[in-house]
N, C-alpha and C positions, 0 to 999 in steps of 0.2 A: 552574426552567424559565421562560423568560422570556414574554411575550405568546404568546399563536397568530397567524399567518401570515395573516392577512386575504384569503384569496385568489377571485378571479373567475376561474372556465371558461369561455368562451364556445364553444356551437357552433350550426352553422347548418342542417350537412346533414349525412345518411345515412353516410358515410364519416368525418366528425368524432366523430358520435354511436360509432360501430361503436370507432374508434381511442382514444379519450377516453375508455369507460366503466372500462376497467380502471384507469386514473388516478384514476378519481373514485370509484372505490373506493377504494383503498388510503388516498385525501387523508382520504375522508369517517369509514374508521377509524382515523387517527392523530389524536390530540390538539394535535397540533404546529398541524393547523390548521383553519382556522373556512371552511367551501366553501360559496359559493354557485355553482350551476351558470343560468346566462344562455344558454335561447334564442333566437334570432333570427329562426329560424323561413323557413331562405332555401328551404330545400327541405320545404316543408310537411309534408304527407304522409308521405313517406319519413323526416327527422326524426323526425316521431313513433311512425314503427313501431320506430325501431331504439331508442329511450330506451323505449320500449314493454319492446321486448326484452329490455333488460337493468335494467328496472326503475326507472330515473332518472325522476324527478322534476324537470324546473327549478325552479328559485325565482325566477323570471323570466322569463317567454315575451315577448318583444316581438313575436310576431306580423307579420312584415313582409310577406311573400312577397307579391308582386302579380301580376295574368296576366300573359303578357310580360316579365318583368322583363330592363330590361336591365344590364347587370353597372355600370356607374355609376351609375342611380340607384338600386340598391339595395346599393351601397357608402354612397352620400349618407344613404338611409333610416340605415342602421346608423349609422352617425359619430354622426348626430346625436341618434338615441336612445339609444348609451352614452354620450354626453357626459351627457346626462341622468342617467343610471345613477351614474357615475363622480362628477359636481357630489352627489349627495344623499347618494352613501355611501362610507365609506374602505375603501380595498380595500391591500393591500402591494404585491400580485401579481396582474397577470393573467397565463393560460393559453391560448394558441391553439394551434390544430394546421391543420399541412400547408399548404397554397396555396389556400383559397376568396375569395371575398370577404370574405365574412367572418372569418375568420381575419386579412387585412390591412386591413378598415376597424374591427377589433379592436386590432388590434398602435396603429394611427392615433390611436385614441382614448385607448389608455392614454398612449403617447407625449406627448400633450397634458395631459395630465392630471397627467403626471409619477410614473406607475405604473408601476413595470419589467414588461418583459413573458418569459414563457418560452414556446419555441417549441417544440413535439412532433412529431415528425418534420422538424426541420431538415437542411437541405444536400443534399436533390435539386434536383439539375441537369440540364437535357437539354443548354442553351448554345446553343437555340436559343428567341427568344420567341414565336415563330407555334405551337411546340409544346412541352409544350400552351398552347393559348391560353384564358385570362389567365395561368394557373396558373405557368409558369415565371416571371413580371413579378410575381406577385404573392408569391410565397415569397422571392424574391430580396429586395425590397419589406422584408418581414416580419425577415427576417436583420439590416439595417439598421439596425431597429430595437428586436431582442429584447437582453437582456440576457444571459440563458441557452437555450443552445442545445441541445435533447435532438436527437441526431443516430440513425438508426435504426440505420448501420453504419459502415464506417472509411471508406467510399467517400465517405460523405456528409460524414465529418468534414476529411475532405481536400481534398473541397470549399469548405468556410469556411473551413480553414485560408491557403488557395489566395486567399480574399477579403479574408483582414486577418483573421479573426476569433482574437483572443485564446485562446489552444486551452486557459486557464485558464476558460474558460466553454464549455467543448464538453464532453458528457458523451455515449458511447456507450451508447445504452439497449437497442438491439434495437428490434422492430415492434410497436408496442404493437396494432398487428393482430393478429399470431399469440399477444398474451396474450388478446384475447379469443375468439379460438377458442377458446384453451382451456378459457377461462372458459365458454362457449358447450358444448363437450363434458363438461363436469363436470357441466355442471347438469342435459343430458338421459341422462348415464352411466344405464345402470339400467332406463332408463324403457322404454316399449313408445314410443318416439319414434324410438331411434335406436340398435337393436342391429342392427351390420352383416351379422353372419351373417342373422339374420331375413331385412336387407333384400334380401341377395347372392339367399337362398335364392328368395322370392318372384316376384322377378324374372324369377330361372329358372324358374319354375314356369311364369310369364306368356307367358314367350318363348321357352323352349323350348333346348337347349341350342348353338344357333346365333344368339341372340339379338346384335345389331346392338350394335356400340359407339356412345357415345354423347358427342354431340359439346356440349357448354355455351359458350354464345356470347353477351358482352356486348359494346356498342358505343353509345355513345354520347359521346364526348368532340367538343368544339365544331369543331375542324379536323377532324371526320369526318362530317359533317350536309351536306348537299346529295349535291353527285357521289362523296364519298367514300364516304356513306354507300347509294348504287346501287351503285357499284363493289363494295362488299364484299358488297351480294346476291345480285348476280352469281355473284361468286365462292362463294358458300354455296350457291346452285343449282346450279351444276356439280359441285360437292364431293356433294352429294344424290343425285347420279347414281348411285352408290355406294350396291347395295343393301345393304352389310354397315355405314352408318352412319344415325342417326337424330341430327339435330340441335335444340337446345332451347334458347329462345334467349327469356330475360326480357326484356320491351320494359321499357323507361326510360318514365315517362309525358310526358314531353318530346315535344310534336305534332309534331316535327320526325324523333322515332323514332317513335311512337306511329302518325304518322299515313302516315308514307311505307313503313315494313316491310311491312306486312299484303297492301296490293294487288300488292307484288312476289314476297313469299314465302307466303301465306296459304293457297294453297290447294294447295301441292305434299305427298305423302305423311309423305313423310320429315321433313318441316319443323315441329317444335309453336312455337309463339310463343303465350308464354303472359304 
């Protein structure tokens, strides 16, 4: 067997952490290769619940996140602190996933460095750049410059096929999301966390056997913050009218959801924002 595989993960945020943890399983129990996993740290907090979650350790936090950040200078942050990374130590490979900043001032920096990159969850497409925005410029971005493309399904690889991409570097993986569900169901199988009948049952205890459906509701992407984002509470207040539904809707800590949700939906019955 020849050397191990020198390879760099990088992730930034909650959705990277969530999608990458089953990878960095598998890498960190084969011998084929040597993992180091590199924070960025673009979405602070949330980052660190979800490596929280699935027990990952960086070997690397770079720390960046700043108030405000806006999506260029904390591309610029990153470049230039894995250039750093990259100048002090030999890597074969790096790993990015999906369309963040970080994910393409990742792909940017190995590029330079002259370190091939592999892309996880390659070849979503929407074919338009306003949405989402940055995320369809930045994965396209990313594609450019990966060497291998882990595509999640045939849509996606028809995609890059559709852009030049050599379809001798496109490999159909599946959603390495729904590996970690899984991975996420196994671990609380068993436990008093998460047996469904318990919870079906208590529920109905709680509410009785007319108990309200119930509606889960996330919203935060960048082309939905101002008027899109009134527009759509609107529409969740009139939906509320409906007393056979209760709606439950995590805020994003982003002040731009954080701080505009609350005084429009905060105080109606049916509505938890939690």
């Amino acid at each position: 067997m020849g050397a191990p595989i020198r390879t760099l993960v990088v992730v930034g945020t909650r959705p990277e952490a969530i999608k990458l943890a089953p990878v960095i399983r598998r890498l960190r129990a084969d011998d084929r290769f040597v993992l180091t996993v590199c924070a960025t740290g673009q979405h602070r907090s949330l980052l660190d619940d979800a490596l929280t979650a699935f027990g990952i350790e960086p070997d690397v936090d770079l720390d960046l996140m700043t108030p405000d950040q806006r999506p260029a200078v904390l591309a610029a942050r990153v470049l230039k602190a894995l250039d750093g990374l990259l100048a002090r130590h030999r890597f074969d490979r790096v790993l990015v996933q999906g369309d963040t900043v970080t994910a393409l001032a990742a792909a940017e920096a190995a590029f330079y460095a002259r370190v091939p990159v592999g892309h996880v969850e390659a070849g979503l497409r929407s074919g338009d750049l306003a949405r989402p925005f940055p995320e369809e410029a930045n994965r396209a971005m990313v594609a450019r410059i990966a060497d291998l493309h882990f595509a999640p399904t045939e849509e996606a690889r028809s995609n890059l096929l559709a852009e030049g991409v050599d379809w001798r570097r496109i490999h159909v993986t599946g959603n390495t999301g729904i590996d970690a569900l899984l991975m996420t169901a196994e671990a609380v199988r068993g436990s008093d966390v998460c047996d469904r009948d318990d919870v079906d049952g208590a529920l109905r205890q709680k509410r009785g056997p007319n108990m309200r459906r119930r509606l889960l509701v996330t919203a935060h992407r960048r082309e939905n913050l101002g008027d899109g984002l009134a527009r759509i509470c609107t529409a969740l207040r009139s939906l509320a009218e409906r007393t056979d539904i209760e709606i439950v809707w995590p805020l994003h800590p982003n002040p731009a959801v954080s701080g505009a949700v609350p005084p429009l939906l905060g105080t109606h019955p049916r509505i938890r924002l939690i």
